[in-house]
C-alpha distance (Angstrom), angle and dihedral (degrees) to the residues before:
residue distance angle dihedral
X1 . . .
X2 3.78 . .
X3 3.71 129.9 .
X4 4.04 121.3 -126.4
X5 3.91 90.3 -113.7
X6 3.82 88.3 50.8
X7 4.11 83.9 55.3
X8 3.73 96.9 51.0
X9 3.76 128.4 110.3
X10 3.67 131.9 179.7
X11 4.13 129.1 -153.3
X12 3.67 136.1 -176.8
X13 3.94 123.0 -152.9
X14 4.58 124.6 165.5
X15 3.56 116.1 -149.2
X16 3.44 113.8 -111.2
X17 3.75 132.4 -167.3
X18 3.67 93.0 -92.3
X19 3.77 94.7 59.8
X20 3.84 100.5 58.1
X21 3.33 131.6 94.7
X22 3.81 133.6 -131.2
X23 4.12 86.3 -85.8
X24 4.20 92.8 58.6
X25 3.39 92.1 -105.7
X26 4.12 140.8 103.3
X27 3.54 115.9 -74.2
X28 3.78 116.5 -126.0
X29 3.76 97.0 -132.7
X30 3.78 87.8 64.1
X31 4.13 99.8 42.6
X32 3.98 75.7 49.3
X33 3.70 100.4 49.0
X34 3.86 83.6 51.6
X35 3.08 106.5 43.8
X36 4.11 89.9 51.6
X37 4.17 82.7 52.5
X38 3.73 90.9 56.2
X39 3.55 94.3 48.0
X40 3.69 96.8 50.0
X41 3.93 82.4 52.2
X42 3.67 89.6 58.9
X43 3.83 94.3 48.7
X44 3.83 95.8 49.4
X45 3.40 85.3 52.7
X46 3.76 100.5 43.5
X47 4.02 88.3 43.5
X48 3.71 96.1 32.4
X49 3.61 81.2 -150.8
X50 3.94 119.4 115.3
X51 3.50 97.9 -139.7
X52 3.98 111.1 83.2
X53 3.65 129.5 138.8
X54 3.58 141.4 -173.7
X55 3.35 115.4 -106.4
X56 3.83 111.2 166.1
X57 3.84 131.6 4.5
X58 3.80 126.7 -167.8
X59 3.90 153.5 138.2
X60 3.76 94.4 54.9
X61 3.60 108.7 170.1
X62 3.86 121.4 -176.3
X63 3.79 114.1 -156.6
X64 3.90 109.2 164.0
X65 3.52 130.2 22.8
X66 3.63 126.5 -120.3
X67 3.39 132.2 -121.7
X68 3.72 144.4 -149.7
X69 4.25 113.8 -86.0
X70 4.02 87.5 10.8
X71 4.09 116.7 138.5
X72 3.51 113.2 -127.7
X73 3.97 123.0 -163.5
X74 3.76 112.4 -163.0
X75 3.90 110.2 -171.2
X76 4.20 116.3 -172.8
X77 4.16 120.2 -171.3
X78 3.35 129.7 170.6
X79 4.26 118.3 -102.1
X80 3.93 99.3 178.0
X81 4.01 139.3 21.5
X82 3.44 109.2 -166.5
X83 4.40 118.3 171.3
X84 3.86 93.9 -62.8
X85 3.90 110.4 -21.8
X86 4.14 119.7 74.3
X87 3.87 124.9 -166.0
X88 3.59 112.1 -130.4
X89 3.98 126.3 -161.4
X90 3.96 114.2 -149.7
X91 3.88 113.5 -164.5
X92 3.84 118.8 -165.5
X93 3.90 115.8 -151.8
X94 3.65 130.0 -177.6
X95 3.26 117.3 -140.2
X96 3.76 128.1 -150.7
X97 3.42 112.1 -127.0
X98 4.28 94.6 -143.1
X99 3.45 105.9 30.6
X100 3.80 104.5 25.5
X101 3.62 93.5 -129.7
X102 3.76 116.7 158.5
X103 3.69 134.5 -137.0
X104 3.79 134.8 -175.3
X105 3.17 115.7 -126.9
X106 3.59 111.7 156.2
X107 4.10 147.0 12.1
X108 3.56 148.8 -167.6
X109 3.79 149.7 164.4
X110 3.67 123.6 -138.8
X111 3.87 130.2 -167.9
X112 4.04 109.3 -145.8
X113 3.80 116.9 -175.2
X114 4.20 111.2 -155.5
X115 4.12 105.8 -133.8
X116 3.60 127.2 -154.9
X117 4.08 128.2 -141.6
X118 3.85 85.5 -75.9
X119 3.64 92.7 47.3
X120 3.47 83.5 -112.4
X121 4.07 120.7 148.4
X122 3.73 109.2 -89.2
X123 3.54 135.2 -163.1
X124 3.60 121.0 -94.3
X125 3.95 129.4 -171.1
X126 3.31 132.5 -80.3
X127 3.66 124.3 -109.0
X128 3.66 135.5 -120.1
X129 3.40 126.1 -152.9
X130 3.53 120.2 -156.5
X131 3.92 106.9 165.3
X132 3.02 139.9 54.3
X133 3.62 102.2 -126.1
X134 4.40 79.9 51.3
X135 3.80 88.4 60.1
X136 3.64 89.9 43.7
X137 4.16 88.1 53.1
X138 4.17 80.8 45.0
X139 3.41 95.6 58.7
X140 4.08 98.3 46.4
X141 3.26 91.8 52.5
X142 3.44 100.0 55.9
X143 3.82 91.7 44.8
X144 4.31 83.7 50.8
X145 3.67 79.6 60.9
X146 3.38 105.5 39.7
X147 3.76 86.2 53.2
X148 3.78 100.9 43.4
X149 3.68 91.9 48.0
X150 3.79 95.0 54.4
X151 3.83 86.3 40.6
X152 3.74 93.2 65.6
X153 3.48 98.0 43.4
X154 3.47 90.6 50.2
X155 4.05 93.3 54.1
X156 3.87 90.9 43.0
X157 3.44 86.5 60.9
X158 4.18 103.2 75.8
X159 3.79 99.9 -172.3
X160 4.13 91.0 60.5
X161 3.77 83.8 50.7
X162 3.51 101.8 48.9
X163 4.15 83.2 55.0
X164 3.76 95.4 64.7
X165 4.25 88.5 58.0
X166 3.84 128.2 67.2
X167 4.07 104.5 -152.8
X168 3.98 86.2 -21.4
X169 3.87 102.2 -62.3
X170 3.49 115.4 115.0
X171 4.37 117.1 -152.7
X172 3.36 135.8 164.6
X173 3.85 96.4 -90.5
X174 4.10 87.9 55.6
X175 3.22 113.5 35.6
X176 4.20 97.3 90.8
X177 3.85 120.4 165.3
X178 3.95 124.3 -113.5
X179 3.46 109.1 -77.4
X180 4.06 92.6 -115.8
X181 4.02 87.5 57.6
X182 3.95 85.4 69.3
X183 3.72 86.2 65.6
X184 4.09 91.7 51.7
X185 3.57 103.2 45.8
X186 4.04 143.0 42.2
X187 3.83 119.6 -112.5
X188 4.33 91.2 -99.0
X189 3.62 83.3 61.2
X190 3.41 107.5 47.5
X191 4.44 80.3 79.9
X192 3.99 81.5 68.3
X193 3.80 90.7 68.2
X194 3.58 94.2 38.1
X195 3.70 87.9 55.9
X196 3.70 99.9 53.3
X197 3.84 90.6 53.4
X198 4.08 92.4 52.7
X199 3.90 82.4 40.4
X200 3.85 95.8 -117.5
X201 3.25 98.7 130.5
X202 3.85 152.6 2.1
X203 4.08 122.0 -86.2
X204 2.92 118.2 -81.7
X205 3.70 109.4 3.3
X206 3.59 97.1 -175.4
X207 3.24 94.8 74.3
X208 3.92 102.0 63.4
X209 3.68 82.6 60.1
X210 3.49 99.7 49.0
X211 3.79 91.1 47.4
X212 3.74 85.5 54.2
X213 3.31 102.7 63.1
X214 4.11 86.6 37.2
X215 4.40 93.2 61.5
């Protein structure tokens, strides 16, 4: 068994010309890119098993741009350890370069699966949770999976899509959740779901702002 602390690990990168795009500022791909590195980090050393891959990545939120010369920390922890997959938060920070001051800028969760010589699934440890705010991060995660899990299913299935449109067009009037998302979320979130389908917004939005208030 291995604690959350134990799984965390900390990099530092500074944007260079050759990482911005044609607005000045950091491309995604490359925030991405790193942010997938440090996570890998975090589930070799979770694991302490060579073989981990990426399996799923999602919730990405991008707050504040970044700039050329700016220090970046990107910090990646594990929130759940399930038989042989782990969900791993990545936090970006910038860093001011005179006072030290941190600001978040962007976030993530990634789903790594731990492979044996077969590339078979492989067991990983369990995880201890010794906080509070680490069973709070516990319990999101396995709602994120809960919901993404039923999400799929519910898209592979064609008929319960084609009931959400009227002649193909989506509005505001049709586009109703699944009737088992009524038992997830509260009424002022039900709009989150709506959005996604009239492509307003990412799914669900609640959670960026819970996870605000949460780093």
């Amino acid at each position: 068994m291995k604690t959350r602390q134990q799984s965390s690990v900390t990099t530092r990168k500074i944007i260079s010309g050759e990482h911005l795009n044609p607005n000045g500022t950091l491309f995604g791909g490359y925030l991405m890119c790193w942010m997938d590195e440090v996570a890998f980090l975090c589930a070799r050393r979770f694991t302490g098993l060579p073989t981990c891959v990426t399996v799923n990545i999602d919730n990405i939120t991008f707050r504040n741009p970044l700039r050329l010369g700016e220090h970046i920390l990107l910090t990646a922890a594990v929130n759940h350890a399930g038989r042989s997959s782990m969900e791993i938060q990545v936090n970006v920070e910038r860093e001011d370069a005179v006072t030290h001051e941190l600001t978040h800028t962007n976030s993530a969760h990634l789903t790594f699966v731990c492979l044996d010589e077969r590339s078979k699934p492989k067991a990983v440890p369990k995880l201890t949770l010794e906080s509070a705010d680490d069973r709070l991060k516990n319990k999101e995660a396995l709602l994120r999976i809960r919901v993404r899990r039923r999400l799929i299913n519910f898209l592979s299935k064609r008929r319960a899509v084609n009931e959400l449109t009227l002649d193909h067009e989506l509005t505001a009037e049709t586009a109703m959740p699944p009737r088992w998302m009524l038992t997830l979320f509260r009424e002022d979130r039900i709009q989150n779901f709506k959005n996604l389908l009239l492509g307003a917004s990412t799914f669900p939005t609640f959670w960026a702002k819970r996870n605000r208030g949460s780093n």
